[in-house]
C-alpha positions as CSV (number, residue, x, y, z in Angstrom):
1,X,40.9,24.1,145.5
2,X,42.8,20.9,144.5
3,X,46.5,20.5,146.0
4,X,47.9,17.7,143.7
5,X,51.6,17.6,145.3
6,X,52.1,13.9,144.3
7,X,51.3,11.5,141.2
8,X,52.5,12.0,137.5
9,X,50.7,15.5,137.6
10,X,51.6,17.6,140.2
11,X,49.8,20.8,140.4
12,X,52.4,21.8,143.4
13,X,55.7,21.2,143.1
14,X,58.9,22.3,145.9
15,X,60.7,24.6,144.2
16,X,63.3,25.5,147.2
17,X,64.1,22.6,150.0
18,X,64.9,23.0,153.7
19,X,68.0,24.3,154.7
20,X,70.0,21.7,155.8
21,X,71.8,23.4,158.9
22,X,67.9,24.5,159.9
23,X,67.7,24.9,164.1
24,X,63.9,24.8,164.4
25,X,62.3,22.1,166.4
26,X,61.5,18.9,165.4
27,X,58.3,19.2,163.9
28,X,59.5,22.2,161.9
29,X,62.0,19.8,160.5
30,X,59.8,17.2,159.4
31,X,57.6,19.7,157.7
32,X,60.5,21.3,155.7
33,X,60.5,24.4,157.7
34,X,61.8,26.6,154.7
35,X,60.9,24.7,151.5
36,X,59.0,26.6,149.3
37,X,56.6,25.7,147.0
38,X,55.0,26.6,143.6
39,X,51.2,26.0,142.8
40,X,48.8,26.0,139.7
41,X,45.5,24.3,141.5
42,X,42.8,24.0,140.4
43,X,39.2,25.8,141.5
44,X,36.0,23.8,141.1
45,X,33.0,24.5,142.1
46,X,32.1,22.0,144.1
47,X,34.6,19.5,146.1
48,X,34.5,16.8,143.5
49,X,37.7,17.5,141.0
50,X,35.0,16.7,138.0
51,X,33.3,19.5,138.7
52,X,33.4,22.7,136.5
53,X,36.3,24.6,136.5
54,X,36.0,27.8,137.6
55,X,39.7,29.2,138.0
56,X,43.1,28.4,138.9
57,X,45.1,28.9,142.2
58,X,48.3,30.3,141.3
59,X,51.3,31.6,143.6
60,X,53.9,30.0,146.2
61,X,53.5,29.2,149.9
62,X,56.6,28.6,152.3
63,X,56.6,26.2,155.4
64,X,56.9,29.0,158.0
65,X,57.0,27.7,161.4
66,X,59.5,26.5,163.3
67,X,57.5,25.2,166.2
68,X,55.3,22.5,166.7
69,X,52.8,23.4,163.9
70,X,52.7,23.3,160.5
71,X,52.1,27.0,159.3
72,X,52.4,28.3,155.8
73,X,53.1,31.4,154.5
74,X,50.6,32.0,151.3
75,X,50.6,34.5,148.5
76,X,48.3,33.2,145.7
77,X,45.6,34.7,143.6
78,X,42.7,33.3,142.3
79,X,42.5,33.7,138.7
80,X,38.5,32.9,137.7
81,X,38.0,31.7,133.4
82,X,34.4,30.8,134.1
83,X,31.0,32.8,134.5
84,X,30.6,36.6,135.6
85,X,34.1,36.7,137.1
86,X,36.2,35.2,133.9
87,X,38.8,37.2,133.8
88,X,39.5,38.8,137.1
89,X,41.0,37.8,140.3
90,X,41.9,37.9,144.0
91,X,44.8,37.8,145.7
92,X,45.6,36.3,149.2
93,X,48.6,36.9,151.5
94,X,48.9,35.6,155.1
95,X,49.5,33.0,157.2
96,X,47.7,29.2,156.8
97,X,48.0,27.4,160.3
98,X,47.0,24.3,158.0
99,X,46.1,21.8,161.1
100,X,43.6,24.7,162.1
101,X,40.1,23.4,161.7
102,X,39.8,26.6,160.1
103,X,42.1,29.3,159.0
104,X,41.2,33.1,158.1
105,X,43.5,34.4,155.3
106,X,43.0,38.4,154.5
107,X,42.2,39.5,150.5
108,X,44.6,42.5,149.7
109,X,43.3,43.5,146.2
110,X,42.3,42.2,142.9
111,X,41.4,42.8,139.4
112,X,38.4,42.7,136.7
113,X,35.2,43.3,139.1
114,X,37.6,42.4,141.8
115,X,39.6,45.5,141.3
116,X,41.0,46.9,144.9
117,X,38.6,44.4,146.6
118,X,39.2,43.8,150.0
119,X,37.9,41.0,152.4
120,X,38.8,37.3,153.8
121,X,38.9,33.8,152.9
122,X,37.9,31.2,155.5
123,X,40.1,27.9,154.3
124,X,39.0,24.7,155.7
125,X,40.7,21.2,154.2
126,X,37.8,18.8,153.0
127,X,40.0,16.2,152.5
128,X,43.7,14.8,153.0
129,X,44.5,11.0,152.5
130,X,46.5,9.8,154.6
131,X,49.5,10.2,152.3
132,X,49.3,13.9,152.8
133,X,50.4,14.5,149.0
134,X,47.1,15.7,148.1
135,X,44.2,17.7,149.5
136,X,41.0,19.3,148.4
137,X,40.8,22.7,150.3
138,X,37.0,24.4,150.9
139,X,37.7,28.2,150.5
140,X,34.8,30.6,151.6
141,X,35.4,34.0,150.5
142,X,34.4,37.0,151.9
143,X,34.7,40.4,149.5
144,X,34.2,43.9,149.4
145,X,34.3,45.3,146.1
146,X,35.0,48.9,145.3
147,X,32.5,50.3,143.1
């Protein structure tokens, strides 16, 4: 998945900023603990953003923690316009401890051969530059399909 929060063509945008009376700590503060956020990424298959497209990454995610980490609360679902699984989709809601080396989010359903699929996605960033705009984001799905 490509995170394009920066540039002339944002695939992410904010959408909601941080409260400006928020009491978290802060770290939460300089993560926008609150903003929310609406994305359109796209899915490849392979890390390289040239390689074919084989669905979109649609939903919102909120900066969640107050602490001192940067957690996101995700609902997005991947819709898939390539191969077998054109047409359907999965969704994904839970939380993203983003500076986890890797982070387990739970499926809750889907549609198309997806259809009340359940499973888990193991997230694990590939890469971030060190303006933190962008990111390409390794996803390795587990599902179990209902048949």
């Amino acid at each position: 998945m490509h995170n394009v929060r920066g540039g002339a063509n944002p695939s992410t945008v904010r959408v909601a900023v941080q409260p400006t009376n928020s009491t978290g700590s802060e770290m939460g503060a300089m993560f926008g603990f609150g903003s929310i956020y609406v994305m359109d990424n796209s899915l490849t298959a392979t890390p390289d953003a040239n390689s074919t497209l084989i669905g979109r990454a649609q939903g919102l995610y909120a900066m969640s923690s107050q602490e001192n980490e940067l957690s996101l609360l995700m609902t997005v679902t991947y819709n898939f316009v390539y191969g077998i699984y054109n047409g359907s989709s999965l969704s994904i809601v839970g939380r993203n401890p983003v500076m986890n080396e890797v982070r387990e989010m739970p499926i809750v359903g889907g549609t198309g051969v997806f259809r009340l699929a359940r499973g888990f996605a193991l997230a694990k960033t590939h890469s971030m530059p060190k303006d933190q705009l962008n990111s390409t984001i390794i996803y390795n799905v587990t599902v179990i399909p209902y048949y």
